[in-house]
C-alpha positions in Angstrom: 85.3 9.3 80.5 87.6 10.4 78.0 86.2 13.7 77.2 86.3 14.2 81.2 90.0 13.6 82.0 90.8 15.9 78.7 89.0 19.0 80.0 91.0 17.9 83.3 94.3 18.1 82.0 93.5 21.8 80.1 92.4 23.3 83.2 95.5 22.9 85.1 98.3 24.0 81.5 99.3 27.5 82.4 98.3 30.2 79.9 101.1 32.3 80.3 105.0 31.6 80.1 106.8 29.9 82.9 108.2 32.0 85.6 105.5 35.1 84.4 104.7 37.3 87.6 101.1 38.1 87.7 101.1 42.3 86.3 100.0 44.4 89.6 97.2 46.1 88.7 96.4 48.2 91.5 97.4 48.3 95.5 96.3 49.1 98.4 97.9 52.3 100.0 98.3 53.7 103.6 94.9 55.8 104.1 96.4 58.9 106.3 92.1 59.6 107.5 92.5 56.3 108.9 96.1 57.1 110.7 97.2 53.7 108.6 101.4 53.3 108.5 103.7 50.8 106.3 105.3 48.5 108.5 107.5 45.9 108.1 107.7 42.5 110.7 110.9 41.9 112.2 109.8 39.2 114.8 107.2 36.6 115.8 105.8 36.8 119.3 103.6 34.3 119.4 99.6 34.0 120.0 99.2 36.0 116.8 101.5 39.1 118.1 104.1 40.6 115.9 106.8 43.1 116.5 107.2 45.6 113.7 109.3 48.1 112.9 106.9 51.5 111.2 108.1 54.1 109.0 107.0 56.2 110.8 110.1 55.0 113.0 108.5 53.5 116.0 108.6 50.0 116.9 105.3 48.8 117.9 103.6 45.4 119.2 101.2 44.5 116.3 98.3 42.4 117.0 96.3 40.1 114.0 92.9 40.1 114.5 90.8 36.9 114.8 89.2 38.0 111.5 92.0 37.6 109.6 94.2 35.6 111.1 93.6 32.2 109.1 93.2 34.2 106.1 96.4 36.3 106.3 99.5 34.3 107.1 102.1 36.7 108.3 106.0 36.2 108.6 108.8 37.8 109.3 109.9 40.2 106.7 106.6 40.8 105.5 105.2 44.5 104.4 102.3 45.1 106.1 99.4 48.1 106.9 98.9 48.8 110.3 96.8 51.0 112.3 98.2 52.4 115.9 96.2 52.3 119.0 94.5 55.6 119.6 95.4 55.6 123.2 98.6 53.4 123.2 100.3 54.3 120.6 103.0 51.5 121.1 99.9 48.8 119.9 98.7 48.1 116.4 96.3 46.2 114.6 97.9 44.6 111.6 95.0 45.4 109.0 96.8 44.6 105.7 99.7 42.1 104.2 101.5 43.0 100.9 102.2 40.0 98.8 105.7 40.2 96.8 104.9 42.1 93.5 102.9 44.4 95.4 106.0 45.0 97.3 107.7 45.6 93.9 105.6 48.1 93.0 105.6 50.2 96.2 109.4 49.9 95.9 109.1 51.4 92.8 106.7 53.9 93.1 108.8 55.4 96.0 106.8 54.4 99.0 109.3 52.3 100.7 112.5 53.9 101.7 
């Protein structure tokens, strides 16, 4: 029983040093073949409908698809991928959310403004 709650313990020490972000490796960019746009969401609509403000400068209603909604917990503020409606372009299906060091790095590499 002793061996068990000593393997226990190990698993959960950190192997890094406190407060250590995790290194971004590599993220997911905009694909223009796929007409996808940076967007970031300034409101909550409800019944998983968002309001976000592109960089392409249009504000669109942005819809998260039953696929990912559970998975992909969006608030406000958030960076996100989206891809417009082909025939209403004021519509968009949120298809990606940032988390914060990706954020960092886009920052950085010059793809926010």
């Amino acid at each position: 029983m002793a061996n068990y709650n000593s393997r226990k313990r190990q698993s959960n020490v950190s192997s890094g040093k406190p407060g250590d972000a995790p290194e971004v490796v590599r993220v997911r960019t905009p694909r223009k073949d796929r007409n996808e746009v940076l967007a970031t969401v300034s409101s909550m609509l409800g019944a998983s409908r968002v309001r976000l403000q592109c960089m392409d400068g249009t504000v669109r209603m942005g819809r998260i698809p039953g696929s990912k909604k559970k998975r992909m917990w969006v608030h406000e503020g958030d960076i996100v991928i989206v891809t417009p409606w082909s025939f209403q372009d004021e519509k968009a299906d949120v298809v990606w959310k940032y988390t914060r060091p990706q954020v960092n790095w886009l920052e950085n590499k010059g793809y926010l403004k």
